[in-house]
C-alpha positions as CSV (number, residue, x, y, z in Angstrom):
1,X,-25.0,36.4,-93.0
2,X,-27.7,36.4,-95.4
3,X,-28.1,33.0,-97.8
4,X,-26.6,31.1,-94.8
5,X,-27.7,28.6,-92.7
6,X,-26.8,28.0,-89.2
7,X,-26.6,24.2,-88.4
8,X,-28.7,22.9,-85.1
9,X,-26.2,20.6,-83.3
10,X,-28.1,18.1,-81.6
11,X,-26.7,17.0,-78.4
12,X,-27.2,13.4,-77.8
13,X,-29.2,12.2,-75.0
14,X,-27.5,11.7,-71.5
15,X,-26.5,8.1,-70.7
16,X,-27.8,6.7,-67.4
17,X,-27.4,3.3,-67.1
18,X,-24.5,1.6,-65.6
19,X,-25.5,-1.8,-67.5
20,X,-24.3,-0.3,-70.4
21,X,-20.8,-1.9,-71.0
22,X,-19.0,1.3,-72.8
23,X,-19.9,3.6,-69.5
24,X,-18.8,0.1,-67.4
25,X,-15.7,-0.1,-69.0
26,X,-15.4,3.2,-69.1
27,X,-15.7,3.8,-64.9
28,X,-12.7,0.7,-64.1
29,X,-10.4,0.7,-66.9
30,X,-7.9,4.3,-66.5
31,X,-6.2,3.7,-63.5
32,X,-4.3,6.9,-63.9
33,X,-7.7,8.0,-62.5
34,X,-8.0,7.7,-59.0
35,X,-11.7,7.0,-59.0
36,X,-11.3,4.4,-61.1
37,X,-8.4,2.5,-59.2
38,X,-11.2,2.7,-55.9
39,X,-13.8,1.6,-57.6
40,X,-12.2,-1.6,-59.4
41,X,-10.8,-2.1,-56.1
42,X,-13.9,-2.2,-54.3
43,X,-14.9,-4.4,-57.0
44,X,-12.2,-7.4,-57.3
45,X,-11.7,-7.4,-53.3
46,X,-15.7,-7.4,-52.2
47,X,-16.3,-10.2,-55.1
48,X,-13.2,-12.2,-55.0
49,X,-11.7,-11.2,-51.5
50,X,-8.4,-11.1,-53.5
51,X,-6.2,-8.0,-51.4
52,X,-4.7,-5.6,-54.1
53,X,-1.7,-3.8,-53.5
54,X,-1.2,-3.0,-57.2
55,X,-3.5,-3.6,-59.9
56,X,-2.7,-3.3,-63.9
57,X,-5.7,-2.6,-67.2
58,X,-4.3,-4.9,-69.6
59,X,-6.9,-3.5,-71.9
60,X,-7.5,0.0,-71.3
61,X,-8.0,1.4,-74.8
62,X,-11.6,1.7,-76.6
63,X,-11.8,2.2,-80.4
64,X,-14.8,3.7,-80.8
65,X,-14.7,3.1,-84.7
66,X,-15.1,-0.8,-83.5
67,X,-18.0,0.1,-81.3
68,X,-20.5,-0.9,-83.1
69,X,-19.6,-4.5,-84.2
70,X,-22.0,-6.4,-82.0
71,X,-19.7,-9.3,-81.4
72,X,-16.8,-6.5,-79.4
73,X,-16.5,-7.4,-75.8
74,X,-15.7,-4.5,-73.6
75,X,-14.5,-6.2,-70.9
76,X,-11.9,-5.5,-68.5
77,X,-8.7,-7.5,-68.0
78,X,-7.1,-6.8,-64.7
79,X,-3.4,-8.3,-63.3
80,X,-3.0,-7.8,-59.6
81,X,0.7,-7.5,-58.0
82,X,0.9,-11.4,-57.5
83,X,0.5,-11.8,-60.9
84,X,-3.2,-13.0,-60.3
85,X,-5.4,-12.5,-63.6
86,X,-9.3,-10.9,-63.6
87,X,-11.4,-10.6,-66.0
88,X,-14.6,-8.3,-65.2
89,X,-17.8,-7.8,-67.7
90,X,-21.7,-6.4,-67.9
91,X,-24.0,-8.5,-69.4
92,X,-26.6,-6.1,-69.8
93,X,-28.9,-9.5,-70.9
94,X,-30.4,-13.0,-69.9
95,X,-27.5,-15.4,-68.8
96,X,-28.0,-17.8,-71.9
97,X,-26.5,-20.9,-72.3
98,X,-24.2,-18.9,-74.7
99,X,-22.9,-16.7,-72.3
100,X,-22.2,-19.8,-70.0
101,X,-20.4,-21.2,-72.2
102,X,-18.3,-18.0,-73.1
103,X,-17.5,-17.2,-70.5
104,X,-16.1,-20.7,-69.5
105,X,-13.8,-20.6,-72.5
106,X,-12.7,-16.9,-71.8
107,X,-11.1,-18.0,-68.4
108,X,-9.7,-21.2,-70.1
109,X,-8.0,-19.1,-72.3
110,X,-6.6,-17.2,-69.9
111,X,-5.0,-19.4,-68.1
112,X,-3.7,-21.0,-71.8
113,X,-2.5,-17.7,-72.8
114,X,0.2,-17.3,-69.8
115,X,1.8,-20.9,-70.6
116,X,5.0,-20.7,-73.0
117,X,6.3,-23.9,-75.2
118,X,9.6,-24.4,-73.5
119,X,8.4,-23.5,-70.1
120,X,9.8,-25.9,-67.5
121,X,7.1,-25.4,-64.8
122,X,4.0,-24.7,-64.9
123,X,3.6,-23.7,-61.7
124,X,6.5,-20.6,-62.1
125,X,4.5,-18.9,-65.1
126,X,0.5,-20.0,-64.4
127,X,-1.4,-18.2,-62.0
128,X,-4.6,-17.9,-61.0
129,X,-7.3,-17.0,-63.1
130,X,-10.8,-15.1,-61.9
131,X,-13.8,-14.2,-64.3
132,X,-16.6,-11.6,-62.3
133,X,-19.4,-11.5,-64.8
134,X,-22.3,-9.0,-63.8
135,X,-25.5,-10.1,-65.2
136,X,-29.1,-8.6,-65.6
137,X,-30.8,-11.4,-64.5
138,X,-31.4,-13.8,-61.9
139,X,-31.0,-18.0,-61.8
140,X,-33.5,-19.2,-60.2
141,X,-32.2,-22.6,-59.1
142,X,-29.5,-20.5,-57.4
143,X,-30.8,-17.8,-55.5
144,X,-27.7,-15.6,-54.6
145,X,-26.3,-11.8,-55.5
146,X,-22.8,-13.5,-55.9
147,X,-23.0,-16.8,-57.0
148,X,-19.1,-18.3,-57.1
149,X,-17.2,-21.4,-58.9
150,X,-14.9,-23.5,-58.6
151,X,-14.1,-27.4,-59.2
152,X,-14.8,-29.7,-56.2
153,X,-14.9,-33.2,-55.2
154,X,-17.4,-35.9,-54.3
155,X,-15.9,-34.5,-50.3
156,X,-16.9,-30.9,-51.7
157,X,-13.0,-30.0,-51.4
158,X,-12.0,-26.8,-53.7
159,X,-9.3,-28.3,-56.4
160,X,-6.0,-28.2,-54.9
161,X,-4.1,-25.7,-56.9
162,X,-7.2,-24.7,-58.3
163,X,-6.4,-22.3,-61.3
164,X,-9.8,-20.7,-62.5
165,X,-12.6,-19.5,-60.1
166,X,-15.8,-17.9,-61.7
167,X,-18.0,-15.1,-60.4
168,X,-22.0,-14.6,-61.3
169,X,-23.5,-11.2,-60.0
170,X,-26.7,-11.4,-60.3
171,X,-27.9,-7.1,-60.6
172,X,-31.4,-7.9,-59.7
173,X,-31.2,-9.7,-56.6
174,X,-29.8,-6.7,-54.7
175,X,-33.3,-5.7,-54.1
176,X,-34.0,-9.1,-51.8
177,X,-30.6,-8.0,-49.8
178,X,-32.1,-3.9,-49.3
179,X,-35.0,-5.6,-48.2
180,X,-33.3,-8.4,-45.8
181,X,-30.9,-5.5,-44.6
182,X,-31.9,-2.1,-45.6
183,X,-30.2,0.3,-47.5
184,X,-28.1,2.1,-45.4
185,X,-26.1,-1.3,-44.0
186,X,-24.9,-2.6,-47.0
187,X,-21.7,-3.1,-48.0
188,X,-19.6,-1.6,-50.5
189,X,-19.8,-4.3,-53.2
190,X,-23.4,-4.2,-52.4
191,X,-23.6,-0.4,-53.0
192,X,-21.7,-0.5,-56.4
193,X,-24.4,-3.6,-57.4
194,X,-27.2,-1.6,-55.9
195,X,-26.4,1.8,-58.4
196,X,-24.7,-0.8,-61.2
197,X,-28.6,-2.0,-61.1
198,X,-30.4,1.4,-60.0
199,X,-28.6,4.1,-61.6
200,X,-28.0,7.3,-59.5
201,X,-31.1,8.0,-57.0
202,X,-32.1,10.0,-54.3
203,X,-32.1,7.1,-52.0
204,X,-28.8,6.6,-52.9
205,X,-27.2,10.0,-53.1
206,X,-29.0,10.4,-49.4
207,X,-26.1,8.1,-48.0
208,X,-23.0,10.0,-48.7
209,X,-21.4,7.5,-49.5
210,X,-17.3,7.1,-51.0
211,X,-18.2,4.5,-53.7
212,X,-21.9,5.7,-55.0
213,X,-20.3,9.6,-55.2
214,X,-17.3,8.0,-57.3
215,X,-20.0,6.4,-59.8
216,X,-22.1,9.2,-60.3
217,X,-18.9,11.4,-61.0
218,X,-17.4,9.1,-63.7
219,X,-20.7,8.8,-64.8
220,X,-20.9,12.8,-65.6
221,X,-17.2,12.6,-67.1
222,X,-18.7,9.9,-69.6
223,X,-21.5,12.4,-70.5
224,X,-19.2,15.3,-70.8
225,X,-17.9,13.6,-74.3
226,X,-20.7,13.6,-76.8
227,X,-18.2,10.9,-78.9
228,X,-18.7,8.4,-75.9
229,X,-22.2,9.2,-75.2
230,X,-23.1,8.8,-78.6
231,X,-21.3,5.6,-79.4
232,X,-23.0,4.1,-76.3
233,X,-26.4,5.0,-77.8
234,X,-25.5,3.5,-80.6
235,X,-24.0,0.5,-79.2
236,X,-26.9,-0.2,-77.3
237,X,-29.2,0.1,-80.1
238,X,-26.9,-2.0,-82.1
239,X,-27.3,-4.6,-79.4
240,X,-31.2,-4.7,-79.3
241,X,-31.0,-5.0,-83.3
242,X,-29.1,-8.1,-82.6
243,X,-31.5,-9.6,-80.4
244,X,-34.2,-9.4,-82.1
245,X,-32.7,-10.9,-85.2
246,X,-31.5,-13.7,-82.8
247,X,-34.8,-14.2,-81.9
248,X,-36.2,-13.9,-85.4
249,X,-33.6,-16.3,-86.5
250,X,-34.8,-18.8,-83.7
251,X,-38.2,-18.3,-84.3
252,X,-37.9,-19.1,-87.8
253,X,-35.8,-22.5,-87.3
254,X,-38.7,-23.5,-84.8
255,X,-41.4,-23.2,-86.6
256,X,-39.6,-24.5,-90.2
257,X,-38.8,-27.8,-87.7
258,X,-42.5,-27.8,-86.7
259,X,-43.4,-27.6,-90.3
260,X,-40.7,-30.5,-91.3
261,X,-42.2,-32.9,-88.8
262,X,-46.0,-32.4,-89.2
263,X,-45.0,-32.7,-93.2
264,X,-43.5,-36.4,-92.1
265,X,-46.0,-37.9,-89.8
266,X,-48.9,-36.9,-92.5
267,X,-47.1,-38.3,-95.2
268,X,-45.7,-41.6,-92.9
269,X,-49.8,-41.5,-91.9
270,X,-51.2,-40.9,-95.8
271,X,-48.5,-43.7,-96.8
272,X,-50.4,-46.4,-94.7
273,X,-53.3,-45.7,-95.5
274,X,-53.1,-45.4,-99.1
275,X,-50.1,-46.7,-100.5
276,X,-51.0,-46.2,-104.3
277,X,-51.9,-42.4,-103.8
278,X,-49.4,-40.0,-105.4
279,X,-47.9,-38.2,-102.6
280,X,-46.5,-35.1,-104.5
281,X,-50.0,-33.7,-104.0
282,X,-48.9,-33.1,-100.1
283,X,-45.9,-31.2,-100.6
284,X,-45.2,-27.6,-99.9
285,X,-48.4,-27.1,-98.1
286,X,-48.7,-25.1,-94.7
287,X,-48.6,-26.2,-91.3
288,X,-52.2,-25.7,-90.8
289,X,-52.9,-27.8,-93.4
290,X,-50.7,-30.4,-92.9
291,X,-52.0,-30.3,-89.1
292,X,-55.6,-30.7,-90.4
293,X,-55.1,-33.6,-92.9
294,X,-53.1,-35.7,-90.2
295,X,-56.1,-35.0,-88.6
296,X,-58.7,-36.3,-91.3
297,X,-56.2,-39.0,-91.5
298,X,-57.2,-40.2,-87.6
299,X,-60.4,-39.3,-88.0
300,X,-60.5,-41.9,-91.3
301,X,-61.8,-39.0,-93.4
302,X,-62.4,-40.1,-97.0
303,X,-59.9,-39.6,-99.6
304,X,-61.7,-36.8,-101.5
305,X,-62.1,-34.9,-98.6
306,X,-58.8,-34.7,-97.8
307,X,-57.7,-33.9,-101.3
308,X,-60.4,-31.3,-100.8
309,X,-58.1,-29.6,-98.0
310,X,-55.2,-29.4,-100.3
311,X,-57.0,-27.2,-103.1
């Protein structure tokens, strides 16, 4: 009609990356979806060689309102039939330190969180605790595409009893296995890492096969619901936002500690050398400067040249 304007809906762009954590968690966590029961199956049993005859999403829901707070972990809690607990995540990112350390506490937790005050044994209402954490990256003092924990002694024994076993998958490296193997023998697990780290290609799609077919279909059912896709895209970009400040933030601290030490060793240095000198004349100066009068200061520059350098 005339005087009215017809809105352009602008469809977001189509999400291809498995390393994103909303389509990850999105693939594994409705089990009322058969595709998804497969998948997490192939999953837990080619990583921890536990056998599933039942498995249960203790955390199937996603608020997308809550998508955007970079802290969120979309992970995936899993309880098998025995009562054995999983917890699956992408870390679509460097293993830091941090994420070491995370981790670590996550599966601590979870083997705190099934222990009641006024349980009698331990052993009737503990049980076993895995963590599978799929990272982009690869450690290079331990060259492996599953890398696998668990506490040992000085005899290299597994921990009787042992309650918490960790898994590192580490995305990347499934290029050295095509290339020790080829493509069309690996495995399943390795086929889920391979497009996990890949996406969806032609090489891939060439092989028919159960588990790449299932990923490329949940991956079109993510992209069918512009919510999802867009709260992905968002996510992500979140995420790089929080990086970068990271790094910022670190940047910052290193060079104020650079600035804090060269500012002490000239004024230990000017101290020395000439006690009855005012010293307030070196503060708040740059690092350059205070570089280059520790310098003069070595290089037993006279006095007026160096108060030179501060002007």
């Amino acid at each position: 009609m005339e005087g009215e304007t017809m809105e352009t809906k602008i469809k977001p762009k189509r999400i291809t990356d498995f390393k994103n954590d909303l389509v990850f968690k999105f693939m594994l966590s409705d089990l009322n979806d058969s595709r998804c029961y497969y998948l997490l199956k192939v999953i837990i049993e080619g990583i921890t060689g536990i056998k599933c005859q039942e498995l249960f999403v203790l955390n199937s829901e996603v608020n997308p309102e809550h998508l955007s707070d970079k802290d969120m972990v979309l992970d995936v809690r899993v309880k098998t039939d025995e009562g054995k607990l999983i917890d699956i995540e992408m870390q679509n990112s460097a293993l830091t330190k941090e994420v070491h350390y995370r981790f670590q506490i996550y599966g601590a937790r979870m083997i705190d969180h099934q222990f009641n005050r006024g349980d009698l044994l331990y052993s009737e209402n503990v049980h076993e605790v895995y963590t599978i954490l799929f990272v982009n990256d690869i450690d290079r003092d331990n060259l492996l595409l599953i890398d696998t924990y668990m506490p040992r002694n000085q005899l290299n024994h597994v921990r009787k009893y042992n309650l918490l076993t960790h898994h590192n998958i580490y995305l990347p490296f499934i290029d050295a296995v095509v290339r020790e193997k080829g493509l069309k023998n690996l495995s399943k697990i390795e086929l889920a890492i391979y497009t996990l780290y890949h996406g969806i290609t032609d090489d891939i799609m060439a092989l028919n096969s159960e588990v790449v077919i299932m990923m490329k279909e949940k991956m079109d059912q993510f992209n069918e619901d512009e919510e999802l896709v867009l709260a992905a895209s968002k996510r992500q970009l979140v995420k790089i936002q929080h990086h970068q400040e990271k790094v910022r933030i670190r940047q910052e601290g290193k060079e104020e500690g650079e600035l804090l030490k060269a500012k002490e060793n000239t004024l230990m240095l000017f101290k020395s050398k000439y006690p009855q000198e005012d010293i307030l004349m070196l503060e708040n100066l740059t690092l350059s400067q205070y570089n280059e009068i520790f310098k003069a200061l070595i290089e037993n520059k006279d006095l007026q040249i160096i108060k030179e350098m501060i002007k």
